[in-house]
N, CA, C, O and CB atoms as a CASP TS submission, in Angstrom:
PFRMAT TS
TARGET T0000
AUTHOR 0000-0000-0000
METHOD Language model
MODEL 1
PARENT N/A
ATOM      1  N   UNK     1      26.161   8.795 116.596  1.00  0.00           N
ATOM      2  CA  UNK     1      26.179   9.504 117.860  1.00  0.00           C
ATOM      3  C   UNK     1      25.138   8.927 118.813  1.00  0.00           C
ATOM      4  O   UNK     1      25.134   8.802 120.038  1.00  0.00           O
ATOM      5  CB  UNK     1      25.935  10.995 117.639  1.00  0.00           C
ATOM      6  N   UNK     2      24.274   8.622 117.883  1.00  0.00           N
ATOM      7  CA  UNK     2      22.729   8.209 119.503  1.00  0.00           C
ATOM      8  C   UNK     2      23.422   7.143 119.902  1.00  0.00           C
ATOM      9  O   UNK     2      23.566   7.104 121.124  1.00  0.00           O
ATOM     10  CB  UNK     2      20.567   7.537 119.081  1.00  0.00           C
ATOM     11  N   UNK     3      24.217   5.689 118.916  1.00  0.00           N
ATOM     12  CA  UNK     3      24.677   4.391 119.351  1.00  0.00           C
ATOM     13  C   UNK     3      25.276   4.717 120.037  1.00  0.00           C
ATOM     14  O   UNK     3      25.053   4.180 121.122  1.00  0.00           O
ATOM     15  CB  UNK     3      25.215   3.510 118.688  1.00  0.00           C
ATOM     16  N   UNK     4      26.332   5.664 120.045  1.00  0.00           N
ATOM     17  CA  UNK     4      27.668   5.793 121.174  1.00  0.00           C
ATOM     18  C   UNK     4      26.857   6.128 122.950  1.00  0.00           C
ATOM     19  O   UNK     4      27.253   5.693 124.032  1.00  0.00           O
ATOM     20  CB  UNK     4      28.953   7.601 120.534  1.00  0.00           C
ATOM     21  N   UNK     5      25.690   7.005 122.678  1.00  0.00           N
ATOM     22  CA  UNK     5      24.843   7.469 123.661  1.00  0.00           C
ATOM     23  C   UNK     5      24.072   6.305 124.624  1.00  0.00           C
ATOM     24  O   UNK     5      23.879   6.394 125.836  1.00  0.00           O
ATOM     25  CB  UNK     5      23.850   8.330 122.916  1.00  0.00           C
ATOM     26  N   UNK     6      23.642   5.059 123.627  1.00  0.00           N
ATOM     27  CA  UNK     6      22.766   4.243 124.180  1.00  0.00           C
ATOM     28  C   UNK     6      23.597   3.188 124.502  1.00  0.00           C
ATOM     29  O   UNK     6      23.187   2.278 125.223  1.00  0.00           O
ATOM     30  CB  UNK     6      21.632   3.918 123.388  1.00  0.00           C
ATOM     31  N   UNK     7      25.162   3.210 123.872  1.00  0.00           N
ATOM     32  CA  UNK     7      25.625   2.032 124.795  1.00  0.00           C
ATOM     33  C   UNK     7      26.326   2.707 125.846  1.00  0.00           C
ATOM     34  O   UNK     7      26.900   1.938 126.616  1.00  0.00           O
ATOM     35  CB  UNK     7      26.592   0.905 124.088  1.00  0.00           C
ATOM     36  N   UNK     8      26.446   3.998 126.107  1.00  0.00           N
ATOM     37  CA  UNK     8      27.303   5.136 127.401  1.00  0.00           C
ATOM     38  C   UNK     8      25.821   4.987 128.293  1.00  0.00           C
ATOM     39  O   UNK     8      26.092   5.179 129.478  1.00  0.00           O
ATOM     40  CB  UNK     8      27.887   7.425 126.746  1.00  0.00           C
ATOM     41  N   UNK     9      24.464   4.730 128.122  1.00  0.00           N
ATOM     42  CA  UNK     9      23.423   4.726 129.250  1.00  0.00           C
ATOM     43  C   UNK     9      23.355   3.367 129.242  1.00  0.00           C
ATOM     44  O   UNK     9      22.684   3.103 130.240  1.00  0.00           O
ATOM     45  CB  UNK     9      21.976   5.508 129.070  1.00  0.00           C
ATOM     46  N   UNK    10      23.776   1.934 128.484  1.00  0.00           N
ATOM     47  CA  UNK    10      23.523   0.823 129.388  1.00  0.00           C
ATOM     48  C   UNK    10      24.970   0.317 129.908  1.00  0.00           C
ATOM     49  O   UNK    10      25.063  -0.389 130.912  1.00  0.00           O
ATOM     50  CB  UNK    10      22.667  -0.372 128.609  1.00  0.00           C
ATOM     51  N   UNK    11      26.004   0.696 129.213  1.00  0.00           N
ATOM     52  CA  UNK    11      27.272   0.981 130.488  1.00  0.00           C
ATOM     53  C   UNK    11      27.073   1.569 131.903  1.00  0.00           C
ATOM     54  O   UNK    11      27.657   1.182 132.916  1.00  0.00           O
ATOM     55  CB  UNK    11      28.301   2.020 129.979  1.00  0.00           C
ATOM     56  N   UNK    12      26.057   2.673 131.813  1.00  0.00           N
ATOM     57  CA  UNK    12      25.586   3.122 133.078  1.00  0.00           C
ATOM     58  C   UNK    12      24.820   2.193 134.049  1.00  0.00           C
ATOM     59  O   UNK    12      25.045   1.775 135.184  1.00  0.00           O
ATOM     60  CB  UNK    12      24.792   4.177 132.817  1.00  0.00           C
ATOM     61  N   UNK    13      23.914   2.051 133.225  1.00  0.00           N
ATOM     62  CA  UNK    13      22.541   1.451 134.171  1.00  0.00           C
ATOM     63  C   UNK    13      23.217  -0.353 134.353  1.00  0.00           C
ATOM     64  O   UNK    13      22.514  -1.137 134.992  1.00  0.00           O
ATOM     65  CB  UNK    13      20.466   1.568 132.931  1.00  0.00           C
ATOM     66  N   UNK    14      24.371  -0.788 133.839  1.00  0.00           N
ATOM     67  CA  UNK    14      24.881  -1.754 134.280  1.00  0.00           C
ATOM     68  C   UNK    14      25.665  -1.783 135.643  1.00  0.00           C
ATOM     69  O   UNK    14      25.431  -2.586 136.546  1.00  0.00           O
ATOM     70  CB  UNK    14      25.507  -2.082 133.361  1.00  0.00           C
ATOM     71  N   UNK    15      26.800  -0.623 135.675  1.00  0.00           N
ATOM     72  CA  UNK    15      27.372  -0.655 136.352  1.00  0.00           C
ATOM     73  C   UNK    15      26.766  -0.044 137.790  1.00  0.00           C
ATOM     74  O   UNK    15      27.348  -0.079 138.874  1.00  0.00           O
ATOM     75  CB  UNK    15      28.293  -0.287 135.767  1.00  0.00           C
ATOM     76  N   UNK    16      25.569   0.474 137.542  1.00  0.00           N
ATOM     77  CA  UNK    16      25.024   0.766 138.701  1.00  0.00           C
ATOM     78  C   UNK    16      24.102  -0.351 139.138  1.00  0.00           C
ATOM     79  O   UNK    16      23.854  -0.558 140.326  1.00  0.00           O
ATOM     80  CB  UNK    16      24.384   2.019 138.613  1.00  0.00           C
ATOM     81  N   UNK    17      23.637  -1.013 138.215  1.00  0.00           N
ATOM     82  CA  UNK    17      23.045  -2.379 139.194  1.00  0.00           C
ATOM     83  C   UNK    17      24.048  -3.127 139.346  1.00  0.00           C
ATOM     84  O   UNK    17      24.133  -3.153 140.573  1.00  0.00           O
ATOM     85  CB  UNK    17      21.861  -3.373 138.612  1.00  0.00           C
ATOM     86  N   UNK    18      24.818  -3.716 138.981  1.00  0.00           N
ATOM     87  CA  UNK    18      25.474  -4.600 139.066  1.00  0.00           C
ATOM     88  C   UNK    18      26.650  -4.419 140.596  1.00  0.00           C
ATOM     89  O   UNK    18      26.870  -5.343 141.381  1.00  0.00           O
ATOM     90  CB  UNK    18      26.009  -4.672 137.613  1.00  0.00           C
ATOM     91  N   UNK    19      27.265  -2.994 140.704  1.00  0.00           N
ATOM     92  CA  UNK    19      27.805  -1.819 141.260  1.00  0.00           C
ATOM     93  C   UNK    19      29.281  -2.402 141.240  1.00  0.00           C
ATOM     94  O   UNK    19      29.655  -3.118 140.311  1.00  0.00           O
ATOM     95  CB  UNK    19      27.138  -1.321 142.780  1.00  0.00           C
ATOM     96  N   UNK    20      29.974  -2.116 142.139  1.00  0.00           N
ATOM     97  CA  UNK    20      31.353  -2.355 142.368  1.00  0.00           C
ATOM     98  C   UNK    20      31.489  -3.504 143.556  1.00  0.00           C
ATOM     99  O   UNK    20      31.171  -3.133 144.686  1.00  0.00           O
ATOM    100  CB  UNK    20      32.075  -0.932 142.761  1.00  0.00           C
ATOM    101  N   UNK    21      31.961  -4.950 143.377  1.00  0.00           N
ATOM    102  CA  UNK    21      31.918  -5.562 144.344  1.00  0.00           C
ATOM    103  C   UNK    21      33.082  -5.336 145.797  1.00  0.00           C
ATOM    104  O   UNK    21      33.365  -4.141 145.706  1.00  0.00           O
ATOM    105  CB  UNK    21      31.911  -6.724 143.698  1.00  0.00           C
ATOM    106  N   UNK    22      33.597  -5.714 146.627  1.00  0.00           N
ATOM    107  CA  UNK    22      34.617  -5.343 147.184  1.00  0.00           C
ATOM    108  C   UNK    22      35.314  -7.254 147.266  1.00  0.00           C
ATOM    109  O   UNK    22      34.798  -8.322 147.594  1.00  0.00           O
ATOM    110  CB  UNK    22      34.181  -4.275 148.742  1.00  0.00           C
ATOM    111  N   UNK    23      36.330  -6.951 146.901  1.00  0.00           N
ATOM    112  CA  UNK    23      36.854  -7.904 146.871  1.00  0.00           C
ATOM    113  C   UNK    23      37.049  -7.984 148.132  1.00  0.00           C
ATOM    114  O   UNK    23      36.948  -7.086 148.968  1.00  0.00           O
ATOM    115  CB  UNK    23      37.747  -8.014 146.088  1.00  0.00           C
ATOM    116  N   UNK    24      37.511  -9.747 148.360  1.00  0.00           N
ATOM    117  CA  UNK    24      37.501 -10.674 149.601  1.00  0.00           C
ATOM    118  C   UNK    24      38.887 -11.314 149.335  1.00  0.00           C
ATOM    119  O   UNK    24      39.494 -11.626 148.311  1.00  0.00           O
ATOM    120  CB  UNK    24      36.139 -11.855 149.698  1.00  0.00           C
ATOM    121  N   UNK    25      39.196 -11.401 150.914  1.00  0.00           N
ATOM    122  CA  UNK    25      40.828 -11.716 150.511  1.00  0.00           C
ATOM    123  C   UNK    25      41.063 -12.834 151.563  1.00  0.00           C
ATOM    124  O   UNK    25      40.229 -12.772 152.466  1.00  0.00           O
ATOM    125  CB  UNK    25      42.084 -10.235 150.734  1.00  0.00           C
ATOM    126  N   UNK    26      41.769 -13.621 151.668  1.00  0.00           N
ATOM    127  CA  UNK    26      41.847 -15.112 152.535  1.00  0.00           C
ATOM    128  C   UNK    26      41.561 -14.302 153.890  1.00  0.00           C
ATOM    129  O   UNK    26      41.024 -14.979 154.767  1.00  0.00           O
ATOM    130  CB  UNK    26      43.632 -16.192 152.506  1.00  0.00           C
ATOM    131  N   UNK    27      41.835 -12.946 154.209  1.00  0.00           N
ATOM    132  CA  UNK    27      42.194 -12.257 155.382  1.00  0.00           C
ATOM    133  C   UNK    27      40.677 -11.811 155.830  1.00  0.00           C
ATOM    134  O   UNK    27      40.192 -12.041 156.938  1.00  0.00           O
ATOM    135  CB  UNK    27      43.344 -10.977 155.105  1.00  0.00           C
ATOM    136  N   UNK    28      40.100 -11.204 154.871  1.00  0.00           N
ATOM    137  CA  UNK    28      38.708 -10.728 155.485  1.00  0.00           C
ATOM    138  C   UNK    28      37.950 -12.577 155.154  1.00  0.00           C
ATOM    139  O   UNK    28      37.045 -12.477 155.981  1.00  0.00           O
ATOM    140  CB  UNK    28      37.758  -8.918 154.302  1.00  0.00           C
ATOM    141  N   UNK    29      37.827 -13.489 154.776  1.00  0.00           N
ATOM    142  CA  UNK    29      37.318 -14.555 154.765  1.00  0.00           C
ATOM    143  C   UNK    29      37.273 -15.177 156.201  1.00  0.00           C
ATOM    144  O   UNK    29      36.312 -15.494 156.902  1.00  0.00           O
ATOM    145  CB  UNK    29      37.950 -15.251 153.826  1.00  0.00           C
ATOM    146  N   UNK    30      38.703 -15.253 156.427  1.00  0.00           N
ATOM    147  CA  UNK    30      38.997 -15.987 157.972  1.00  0.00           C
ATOM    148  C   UNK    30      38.545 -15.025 158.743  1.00  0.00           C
ATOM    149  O   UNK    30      37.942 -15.509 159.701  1.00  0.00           O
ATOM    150  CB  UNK    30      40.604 -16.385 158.461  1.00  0.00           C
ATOM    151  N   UNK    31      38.569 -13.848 158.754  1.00  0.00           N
ATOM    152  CA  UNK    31      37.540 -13.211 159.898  1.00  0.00           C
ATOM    153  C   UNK    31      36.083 -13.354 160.108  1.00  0.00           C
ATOM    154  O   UNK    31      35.475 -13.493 161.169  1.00  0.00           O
ATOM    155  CB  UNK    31      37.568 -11.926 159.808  1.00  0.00           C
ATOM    156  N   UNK    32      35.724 -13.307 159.124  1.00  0.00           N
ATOM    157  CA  UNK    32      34.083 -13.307 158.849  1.00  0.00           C
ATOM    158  C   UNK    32      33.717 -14.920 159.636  1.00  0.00           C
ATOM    159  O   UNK    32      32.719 -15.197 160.302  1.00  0.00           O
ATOM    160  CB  UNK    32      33.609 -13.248 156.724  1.00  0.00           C
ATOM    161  N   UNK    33      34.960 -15.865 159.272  1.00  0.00           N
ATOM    162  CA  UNK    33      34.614 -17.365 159.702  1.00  0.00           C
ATOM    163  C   UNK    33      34.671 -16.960 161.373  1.00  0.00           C
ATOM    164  O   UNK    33      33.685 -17.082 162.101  1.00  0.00           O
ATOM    165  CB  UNK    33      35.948 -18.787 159.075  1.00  0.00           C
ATOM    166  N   UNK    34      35.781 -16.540 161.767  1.00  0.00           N
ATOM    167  CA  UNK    34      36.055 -16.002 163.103  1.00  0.00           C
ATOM    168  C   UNK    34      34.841 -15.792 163.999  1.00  0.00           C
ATOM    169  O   UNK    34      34.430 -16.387 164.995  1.00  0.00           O
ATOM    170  CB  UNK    34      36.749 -14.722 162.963  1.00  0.00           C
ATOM    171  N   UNK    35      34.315 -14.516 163.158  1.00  0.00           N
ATOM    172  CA  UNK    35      33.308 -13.975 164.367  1.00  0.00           C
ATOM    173  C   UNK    35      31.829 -14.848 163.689  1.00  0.00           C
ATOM    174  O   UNK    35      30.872 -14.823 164.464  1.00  0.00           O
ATOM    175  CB  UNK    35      33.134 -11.756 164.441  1.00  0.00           C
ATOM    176  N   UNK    36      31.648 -15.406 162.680  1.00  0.00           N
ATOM    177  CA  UNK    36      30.665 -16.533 163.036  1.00  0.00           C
ATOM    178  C   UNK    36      31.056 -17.918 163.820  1.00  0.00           C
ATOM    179  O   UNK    36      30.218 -18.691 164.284  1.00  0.00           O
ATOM    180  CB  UNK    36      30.123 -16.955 161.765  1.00  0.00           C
ATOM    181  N   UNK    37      32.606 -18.111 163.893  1.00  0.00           N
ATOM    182  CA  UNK    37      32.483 -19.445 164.965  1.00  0.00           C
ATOM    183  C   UNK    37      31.971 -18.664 166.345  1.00  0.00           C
ATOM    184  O   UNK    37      30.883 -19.000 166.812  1.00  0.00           O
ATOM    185  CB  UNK    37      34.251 -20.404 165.282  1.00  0.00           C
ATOM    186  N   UNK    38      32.810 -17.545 167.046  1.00  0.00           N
ATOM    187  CA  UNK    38      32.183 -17.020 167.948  1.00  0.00           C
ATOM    188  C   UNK    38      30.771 -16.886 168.287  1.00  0.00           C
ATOM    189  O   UNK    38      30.333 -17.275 169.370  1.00  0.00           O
ATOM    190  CB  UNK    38      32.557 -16.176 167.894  1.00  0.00           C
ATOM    191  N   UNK    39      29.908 -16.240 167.214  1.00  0.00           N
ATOM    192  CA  UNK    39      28.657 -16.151 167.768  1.00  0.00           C
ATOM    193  C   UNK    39      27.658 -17.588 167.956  1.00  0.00           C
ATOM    194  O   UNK    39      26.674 -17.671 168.691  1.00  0.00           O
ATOM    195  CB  UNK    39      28.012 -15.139 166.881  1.00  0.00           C
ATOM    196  N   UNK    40      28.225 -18.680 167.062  1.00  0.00           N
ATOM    197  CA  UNK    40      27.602 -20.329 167.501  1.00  0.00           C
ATOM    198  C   UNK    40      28.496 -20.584 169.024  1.00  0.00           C
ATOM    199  O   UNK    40      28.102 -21.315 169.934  1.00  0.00           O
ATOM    200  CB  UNK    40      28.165 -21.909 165.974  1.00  0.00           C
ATOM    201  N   UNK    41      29.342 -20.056 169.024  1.00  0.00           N
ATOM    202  CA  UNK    41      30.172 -20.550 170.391  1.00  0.00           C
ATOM    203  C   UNK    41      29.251 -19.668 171.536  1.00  0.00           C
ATOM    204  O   UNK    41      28.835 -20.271 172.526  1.00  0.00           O
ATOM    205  CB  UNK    41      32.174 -20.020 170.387  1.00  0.00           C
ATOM    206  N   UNK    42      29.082 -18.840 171.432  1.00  0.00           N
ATOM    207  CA  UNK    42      28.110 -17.767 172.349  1.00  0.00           C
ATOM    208  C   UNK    42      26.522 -18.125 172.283  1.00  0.00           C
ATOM    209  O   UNK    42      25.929 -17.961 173.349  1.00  0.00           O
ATOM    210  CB  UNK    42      28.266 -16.077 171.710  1.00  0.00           C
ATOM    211  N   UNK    43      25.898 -18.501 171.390  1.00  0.00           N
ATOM    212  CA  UNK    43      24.583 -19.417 171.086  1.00  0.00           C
ATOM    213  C   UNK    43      24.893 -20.550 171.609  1.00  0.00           C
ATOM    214  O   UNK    43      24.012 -20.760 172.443  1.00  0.00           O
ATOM    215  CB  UNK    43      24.148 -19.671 169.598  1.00  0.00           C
ATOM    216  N   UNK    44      25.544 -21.312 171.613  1.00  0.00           N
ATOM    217  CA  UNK    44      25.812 -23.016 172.328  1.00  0.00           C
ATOM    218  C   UNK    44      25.618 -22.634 174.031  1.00  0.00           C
ATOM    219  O   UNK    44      24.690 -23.006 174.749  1.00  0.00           O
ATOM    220  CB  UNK    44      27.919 -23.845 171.945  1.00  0.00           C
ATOM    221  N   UNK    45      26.740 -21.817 174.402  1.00  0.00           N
ATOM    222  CA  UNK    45      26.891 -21.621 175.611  1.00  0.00           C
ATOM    223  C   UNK    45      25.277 -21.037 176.424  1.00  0.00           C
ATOM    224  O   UNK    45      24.775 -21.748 177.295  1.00  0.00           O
ATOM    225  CB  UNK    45      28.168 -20.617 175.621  1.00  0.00           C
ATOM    226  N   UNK    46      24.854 -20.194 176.160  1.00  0.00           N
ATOM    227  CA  UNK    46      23.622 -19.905 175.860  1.00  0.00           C
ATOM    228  C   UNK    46      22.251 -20.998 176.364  1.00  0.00           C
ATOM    229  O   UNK    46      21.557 -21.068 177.379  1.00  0.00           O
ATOM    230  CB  UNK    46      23.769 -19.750 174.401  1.00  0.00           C
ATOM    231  N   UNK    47      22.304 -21.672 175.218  1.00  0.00           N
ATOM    232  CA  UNK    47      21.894 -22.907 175.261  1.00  0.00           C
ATOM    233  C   UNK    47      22.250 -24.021 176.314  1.00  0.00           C
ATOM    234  O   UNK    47      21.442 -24.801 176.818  1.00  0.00           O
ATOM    235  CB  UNK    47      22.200 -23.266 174.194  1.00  0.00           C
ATOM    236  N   UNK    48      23.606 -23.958 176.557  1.00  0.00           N
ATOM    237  CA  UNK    48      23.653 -24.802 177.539  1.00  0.00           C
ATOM    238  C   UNK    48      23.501 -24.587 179.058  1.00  0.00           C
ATOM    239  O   UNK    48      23.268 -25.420 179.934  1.00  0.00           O
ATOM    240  CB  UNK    48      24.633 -25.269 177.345  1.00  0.00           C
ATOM    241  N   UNK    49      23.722 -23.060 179.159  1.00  0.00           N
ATOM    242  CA  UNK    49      23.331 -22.622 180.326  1.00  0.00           C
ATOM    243  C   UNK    49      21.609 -23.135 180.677  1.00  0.00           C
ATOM    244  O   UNK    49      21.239 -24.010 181.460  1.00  0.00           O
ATOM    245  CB  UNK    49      23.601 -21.004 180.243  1.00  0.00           C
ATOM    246  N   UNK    50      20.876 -22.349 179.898  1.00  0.00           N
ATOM    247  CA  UNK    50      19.275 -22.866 179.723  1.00  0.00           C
ATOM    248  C   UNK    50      19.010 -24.354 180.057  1.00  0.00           C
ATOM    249  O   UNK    50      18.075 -24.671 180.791  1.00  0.00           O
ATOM    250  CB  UNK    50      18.760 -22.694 178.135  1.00  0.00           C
ATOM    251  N   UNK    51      19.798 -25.205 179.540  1.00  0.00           N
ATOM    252  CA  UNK    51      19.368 -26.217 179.623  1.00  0.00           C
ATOM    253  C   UNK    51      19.460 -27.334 180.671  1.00  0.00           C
ATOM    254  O   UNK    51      18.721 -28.294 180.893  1.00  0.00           O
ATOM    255  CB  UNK    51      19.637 -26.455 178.768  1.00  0.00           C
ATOM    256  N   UNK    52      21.134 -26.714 181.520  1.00  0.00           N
ATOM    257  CA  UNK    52      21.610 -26.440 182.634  1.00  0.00           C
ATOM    258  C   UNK    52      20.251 -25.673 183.937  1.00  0.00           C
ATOM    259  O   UNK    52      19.475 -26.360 184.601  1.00  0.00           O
ATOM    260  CB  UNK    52      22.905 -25.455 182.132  1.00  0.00           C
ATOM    261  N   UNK    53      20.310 -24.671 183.953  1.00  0.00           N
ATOM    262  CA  UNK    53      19.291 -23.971 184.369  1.00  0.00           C
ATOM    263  C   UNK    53      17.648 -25.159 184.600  1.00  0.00           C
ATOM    264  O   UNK    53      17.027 -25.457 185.620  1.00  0.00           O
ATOM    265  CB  UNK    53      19.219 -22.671 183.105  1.00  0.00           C
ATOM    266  N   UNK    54      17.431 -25.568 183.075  1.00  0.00           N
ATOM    267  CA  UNK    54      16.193 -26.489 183.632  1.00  0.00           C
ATOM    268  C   UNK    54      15.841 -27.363 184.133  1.00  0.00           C
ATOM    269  O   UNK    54      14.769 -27.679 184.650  1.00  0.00           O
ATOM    270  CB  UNK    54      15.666 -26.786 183.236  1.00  0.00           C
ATOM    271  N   UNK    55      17.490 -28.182 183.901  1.00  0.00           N
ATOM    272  CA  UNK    55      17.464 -29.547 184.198  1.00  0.00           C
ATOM    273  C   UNK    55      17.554 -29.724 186.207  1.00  0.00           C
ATOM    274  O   UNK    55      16.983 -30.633 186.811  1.00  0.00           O
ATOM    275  CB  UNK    55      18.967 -30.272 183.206  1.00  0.00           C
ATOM    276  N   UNK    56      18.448 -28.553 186.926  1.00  0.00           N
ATOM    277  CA  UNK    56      18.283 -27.976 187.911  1.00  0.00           C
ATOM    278  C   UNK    56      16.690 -27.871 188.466  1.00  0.00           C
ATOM    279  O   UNK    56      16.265 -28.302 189.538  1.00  0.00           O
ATOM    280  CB  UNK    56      18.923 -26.844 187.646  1.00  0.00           C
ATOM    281  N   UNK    57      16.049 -27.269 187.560  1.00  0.00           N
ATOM    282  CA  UNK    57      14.563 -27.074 188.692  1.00  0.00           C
ATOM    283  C   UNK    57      13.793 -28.252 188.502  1.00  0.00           C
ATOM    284  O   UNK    57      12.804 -28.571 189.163  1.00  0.00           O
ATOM    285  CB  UNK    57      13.379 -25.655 188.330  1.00  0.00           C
ATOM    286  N   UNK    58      14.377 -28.970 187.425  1.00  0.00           N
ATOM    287  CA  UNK    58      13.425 -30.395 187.435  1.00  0.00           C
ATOM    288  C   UNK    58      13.886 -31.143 188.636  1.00  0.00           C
ATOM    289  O   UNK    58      13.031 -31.536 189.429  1.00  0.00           O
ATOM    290  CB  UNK    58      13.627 -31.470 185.994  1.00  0.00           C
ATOM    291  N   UNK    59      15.232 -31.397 188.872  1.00  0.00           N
ATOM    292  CA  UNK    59      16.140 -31.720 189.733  1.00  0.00           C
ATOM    293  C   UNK    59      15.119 -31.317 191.107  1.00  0.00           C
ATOM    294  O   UNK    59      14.411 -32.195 191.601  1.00  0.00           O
ATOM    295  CB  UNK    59      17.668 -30.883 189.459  1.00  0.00           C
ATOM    296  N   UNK    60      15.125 -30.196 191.545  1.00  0.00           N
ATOM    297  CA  UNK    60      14.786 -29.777 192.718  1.00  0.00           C
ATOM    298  C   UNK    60      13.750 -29.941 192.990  1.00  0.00           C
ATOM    299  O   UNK    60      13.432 -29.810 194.172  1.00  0.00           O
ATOM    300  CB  UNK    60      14.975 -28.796 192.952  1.00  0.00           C
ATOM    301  N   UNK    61      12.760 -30.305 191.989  1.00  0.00           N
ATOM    302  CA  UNK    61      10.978 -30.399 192.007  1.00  0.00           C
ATOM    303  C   UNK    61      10.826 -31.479 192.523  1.00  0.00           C
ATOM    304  O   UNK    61       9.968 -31.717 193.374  1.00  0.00           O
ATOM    305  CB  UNK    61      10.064 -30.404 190.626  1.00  0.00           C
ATOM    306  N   UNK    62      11.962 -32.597 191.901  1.00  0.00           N
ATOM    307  CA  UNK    62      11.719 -33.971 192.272  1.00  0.00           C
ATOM    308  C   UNK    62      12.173 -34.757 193.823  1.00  0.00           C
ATOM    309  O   UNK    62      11.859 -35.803 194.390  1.00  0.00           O
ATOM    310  CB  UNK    62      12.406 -34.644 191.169  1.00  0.00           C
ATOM    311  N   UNK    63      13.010 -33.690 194.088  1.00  0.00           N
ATOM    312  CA  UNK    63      13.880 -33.878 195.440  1.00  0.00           C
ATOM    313  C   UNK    63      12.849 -33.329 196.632  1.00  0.00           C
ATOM    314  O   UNK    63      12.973 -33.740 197.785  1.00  0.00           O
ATOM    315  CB  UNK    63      15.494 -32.866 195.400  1.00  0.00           C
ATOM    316  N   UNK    64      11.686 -32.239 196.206  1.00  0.00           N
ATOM    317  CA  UNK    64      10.402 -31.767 196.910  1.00  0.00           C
ATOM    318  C   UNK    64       9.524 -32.720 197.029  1.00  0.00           C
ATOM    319  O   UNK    64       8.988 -32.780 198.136  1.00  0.00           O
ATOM    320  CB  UNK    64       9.723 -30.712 196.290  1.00  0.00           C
ATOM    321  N   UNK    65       9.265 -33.333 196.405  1.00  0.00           N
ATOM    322  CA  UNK    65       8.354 -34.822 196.250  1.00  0.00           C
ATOM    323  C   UNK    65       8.289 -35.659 197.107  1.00  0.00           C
ATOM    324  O   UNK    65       7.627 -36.680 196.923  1.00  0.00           O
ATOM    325  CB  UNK    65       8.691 -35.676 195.311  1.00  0.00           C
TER
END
């Protein structure tokens, strides 16, 4: 009876660390890829605005000269 007990508490304390994963399916994969191409596409743009933006006041500093 205690064996049946001590492998029913590390059946427990397994399945609670370990827990329940959620499976991933080609469908939630390609999304997840989705909205990370988006947010590098939104970081680039970003970036290029900025860099856009600086290359402008260097532009204009030098045209003051």
């Amino acid at each position: 009876m205690k064996s049946l007990f001590i492998v029913l508490m590390l059946a427990a304390a397994t399945f609670t660390v370990t827990g329940c994963k959620k499976e991933e399916t080609p469908g939630s994969k390609l999304d997840s890829l989705m909205e990370s191409g988006q947010k590098q596409a939104d970081k680039a743009a970003k970036d290029a605005d900025k860099a856009a933006g600086d290359l402008q006041k260097k532009l204009d500093g030098a045209l003051n000269k």
